[in-house]
C-alpha positions in Angstrom: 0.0 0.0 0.0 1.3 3.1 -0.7 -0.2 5.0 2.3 -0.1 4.7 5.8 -2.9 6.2 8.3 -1.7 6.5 12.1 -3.0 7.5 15.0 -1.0 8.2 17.9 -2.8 8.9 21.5 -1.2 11.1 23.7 -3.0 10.6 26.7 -2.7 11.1 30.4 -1.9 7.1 32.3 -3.4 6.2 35.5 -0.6 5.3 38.2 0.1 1.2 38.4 -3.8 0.9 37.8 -4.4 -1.2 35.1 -7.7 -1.6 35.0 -8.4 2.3 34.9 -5.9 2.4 32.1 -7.7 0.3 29.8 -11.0 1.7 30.4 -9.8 4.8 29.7 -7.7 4.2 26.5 -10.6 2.0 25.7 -12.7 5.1 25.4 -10.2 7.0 23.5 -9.9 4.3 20.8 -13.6 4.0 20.8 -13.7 7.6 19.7 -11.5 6.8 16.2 -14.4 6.7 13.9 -12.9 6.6 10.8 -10.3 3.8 9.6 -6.7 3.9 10.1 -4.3 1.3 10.0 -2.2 1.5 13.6 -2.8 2.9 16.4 -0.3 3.7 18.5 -0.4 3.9 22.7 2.4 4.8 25.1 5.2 2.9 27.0 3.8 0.6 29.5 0.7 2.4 28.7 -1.1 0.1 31.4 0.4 1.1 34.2 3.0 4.6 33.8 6.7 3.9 34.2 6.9 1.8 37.1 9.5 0.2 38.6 7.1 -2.3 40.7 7.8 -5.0 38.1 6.4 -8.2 40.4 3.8 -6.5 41.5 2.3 -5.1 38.4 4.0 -7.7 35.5 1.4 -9.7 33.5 2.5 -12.6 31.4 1.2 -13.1 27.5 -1.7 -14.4 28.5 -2.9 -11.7 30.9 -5.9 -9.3 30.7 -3.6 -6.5 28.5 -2.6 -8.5 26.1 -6.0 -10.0 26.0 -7.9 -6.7 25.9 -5.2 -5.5 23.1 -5.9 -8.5 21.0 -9.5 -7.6 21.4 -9.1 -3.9 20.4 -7.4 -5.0 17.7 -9.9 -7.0 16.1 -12.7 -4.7 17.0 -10.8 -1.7 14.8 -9.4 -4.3 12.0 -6.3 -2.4 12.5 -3.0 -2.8 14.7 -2.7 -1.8 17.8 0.5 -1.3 19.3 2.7 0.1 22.7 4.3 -1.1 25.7 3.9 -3.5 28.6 4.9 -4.8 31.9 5.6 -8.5 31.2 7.1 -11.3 33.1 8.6 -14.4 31.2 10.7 -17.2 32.4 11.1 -15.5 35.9 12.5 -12.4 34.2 10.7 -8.5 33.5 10.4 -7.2 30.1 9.4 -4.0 29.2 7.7 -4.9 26.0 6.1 -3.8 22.9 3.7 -5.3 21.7 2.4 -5.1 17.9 -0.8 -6.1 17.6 -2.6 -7.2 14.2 -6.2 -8.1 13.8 -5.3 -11.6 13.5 -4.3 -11.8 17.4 -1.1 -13.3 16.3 1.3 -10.6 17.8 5.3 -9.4 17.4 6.9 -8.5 20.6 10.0 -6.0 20.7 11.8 -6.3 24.5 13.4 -2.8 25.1 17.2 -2.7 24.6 18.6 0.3 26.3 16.8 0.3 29.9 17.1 3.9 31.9 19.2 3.2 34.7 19.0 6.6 36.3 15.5 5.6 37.4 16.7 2.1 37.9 15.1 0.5 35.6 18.2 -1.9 34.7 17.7 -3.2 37.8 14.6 -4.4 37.6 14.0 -5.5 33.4 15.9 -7.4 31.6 17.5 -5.8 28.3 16.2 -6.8 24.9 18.6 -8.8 22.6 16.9 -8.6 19.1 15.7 -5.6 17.4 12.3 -6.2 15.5 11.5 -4.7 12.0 7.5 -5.6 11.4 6.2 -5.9 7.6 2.8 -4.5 7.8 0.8 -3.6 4.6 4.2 -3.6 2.4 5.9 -1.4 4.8 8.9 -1.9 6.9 8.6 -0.4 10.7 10.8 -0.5 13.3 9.8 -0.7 17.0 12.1 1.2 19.4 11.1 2.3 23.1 11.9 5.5 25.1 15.3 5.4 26.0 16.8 3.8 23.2 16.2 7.1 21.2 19.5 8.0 22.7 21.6 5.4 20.9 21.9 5.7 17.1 23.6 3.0 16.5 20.7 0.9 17.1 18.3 1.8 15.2 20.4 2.8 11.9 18.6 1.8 9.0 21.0 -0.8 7.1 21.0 -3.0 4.1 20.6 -5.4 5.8 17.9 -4.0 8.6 16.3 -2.0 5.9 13.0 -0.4 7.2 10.5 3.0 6.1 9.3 4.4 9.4 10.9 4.1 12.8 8.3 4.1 15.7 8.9 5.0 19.1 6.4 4.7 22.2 7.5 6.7 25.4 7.1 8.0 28.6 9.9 10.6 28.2 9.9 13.8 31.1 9.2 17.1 30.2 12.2 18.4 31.7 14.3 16.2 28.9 11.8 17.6 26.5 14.4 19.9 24.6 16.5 16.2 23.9 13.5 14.4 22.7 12.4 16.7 20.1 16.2 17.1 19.0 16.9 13.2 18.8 13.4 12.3 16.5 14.7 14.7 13.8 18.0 13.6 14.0 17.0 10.2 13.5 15.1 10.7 10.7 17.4 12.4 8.6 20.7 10.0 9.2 18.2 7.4 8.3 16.1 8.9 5.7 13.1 7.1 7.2 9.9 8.8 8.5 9.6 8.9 12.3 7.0 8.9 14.5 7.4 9.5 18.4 4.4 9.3 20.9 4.8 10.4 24.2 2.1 10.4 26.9 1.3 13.8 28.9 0.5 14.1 33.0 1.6 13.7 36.7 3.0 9.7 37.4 3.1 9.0 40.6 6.9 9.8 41.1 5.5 13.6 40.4 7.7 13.6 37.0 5.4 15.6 34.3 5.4 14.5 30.8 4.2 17.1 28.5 4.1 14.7 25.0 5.7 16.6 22.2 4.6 14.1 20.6 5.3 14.2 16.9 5.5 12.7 12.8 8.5 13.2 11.2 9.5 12.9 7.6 12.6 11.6 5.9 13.8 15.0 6.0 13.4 15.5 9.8 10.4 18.1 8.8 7.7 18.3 10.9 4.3 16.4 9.1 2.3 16.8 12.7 2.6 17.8 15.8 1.2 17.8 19.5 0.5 20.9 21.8 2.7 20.3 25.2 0.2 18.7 27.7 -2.3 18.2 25.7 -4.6 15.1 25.3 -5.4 14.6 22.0 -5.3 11.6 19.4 -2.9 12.7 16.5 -3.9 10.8 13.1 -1.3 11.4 9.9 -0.7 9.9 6.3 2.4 8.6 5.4 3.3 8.1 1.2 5.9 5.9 0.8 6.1 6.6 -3.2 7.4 10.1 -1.3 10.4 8.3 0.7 11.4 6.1 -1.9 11.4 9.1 -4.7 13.8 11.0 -2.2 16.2 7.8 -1.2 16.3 7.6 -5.3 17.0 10.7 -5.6 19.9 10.8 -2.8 21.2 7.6 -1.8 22.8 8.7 1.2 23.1 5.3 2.4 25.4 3.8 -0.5 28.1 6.1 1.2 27.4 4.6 4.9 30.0 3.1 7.6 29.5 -0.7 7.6 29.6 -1.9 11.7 29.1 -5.1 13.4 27.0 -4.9 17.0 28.4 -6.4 20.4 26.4 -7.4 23.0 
């Protein structure tokens, strides 16, 4: 397909209350009346960045998953963002990409925040995860790893057309996150999208969203009011991207590496 319809909530998260959570989101997906083909919800959008992993950790079978699979088929669209997950004794911070079918992709997050501790208390991500949906390439990063180029540089090899980030990312590092989505876009010459969610957690860290739609150029397509709780929807035209990768094949000149974990 050549076009891609998104639509990214940036909405307010309940603190470790999952059940409120998906009510809520629940009623803001409700209220997408015309089609689109992902939609797009926060980091560990069921509870708010929370370090209580074993208290608040759901396995693949739980009542998220479940009610994202559900959403899913409802809308005939994917639906996508993070989650608290335990599996074999260990705590992922997963995303989840949903499809219709129920038969989901799961993306554990690689670079985990340690000044809030979260390295203590999830276990890193090994495997980065490019999703073909609709004859387009996405790749699913979360948060944190926005900071670290080098994994999500768009290769021959790990070729992709939009890079998708879900966060929780504080308004006082807001300057960094709107700096880092451009900059992203443009090494890559990929469209990027970043959805952040907005409100008070219950560590009294605000989160103002910026969130945003890039394009390969790093221009602005769409973007949210800080604080504000709204559902952003945009188009993407992929006959655009691959006209201007034609037209400047930046990547035929890049550095060839080999990652180390």
């Amino acid at each position: 397909m050549d076009e891609l319809i998104i639509a990214l909530l940036q909405v307010p998260l309940v603190w470790e209350n999952k059940a409120e959570n998906l009510r809520i989101i629940g009623t803001w997906v409700d209220s997408i009346h015309n089609s689109v083909d992902i939609i797009v919800l926060p980091e560990m959008f069921s509870t708010g960045f929370s370090m209580n992993s074993k208290k608040l950790a759901e396995t693949m079978d739980g009542a998220s998953v479940s009610w994202m699979r559900t959403q899913a088929s409802n809308k005939n669209c994917i639906i996508c963002g993070s989650l608290i997950i335990e599996e074999n004794g260990k705590y992922f911070n997963r995303f989840i990409w949903m499809p219709p079918s129920g038969k989901c992709s799961v993306y554990d997050k690689r670079h985990l925040f340690r000044m809030a501790g979260e390295n203590e208390h999830y276990s890193e991500g090994k495997h980065k995860l490019i999703v073909h949906y609709k004859e387009w390439d996405i790749c699913l990063q979360v948060c944190y790893d926005l900071r670290f180029p080098v994994w999500s540089r768009r290769t021959k090899q790990e070729n992709y057309d939009l890079l998708l980030y879900v966060a929780n990312w504080p308004e006082r590092r807001s300057y960094a996150w709107k700096s880092l989505l451009p900059a992203r876009a443009i090494e890559n010459q990929s469209y990027v999208v970043g959805l952040n969610r907005v409100g008070l957690d219950g560590n009294d860290i605000n989160y103002s969203g910026d969130s945003m739609a890039l394009n390969f150029l790093g221009e602005s397509l769409i973007s949210a009011k800080p604080g504000e709780e709204t559902i952003l929807q945009i188009t993407l035209s992929k006959p655009e991207l691959l006209n201007f990768r034609k037209n400047f094949p930046a990547e035929q000149d890049a550095d060839q590496f080999t990652l180390y974990f």
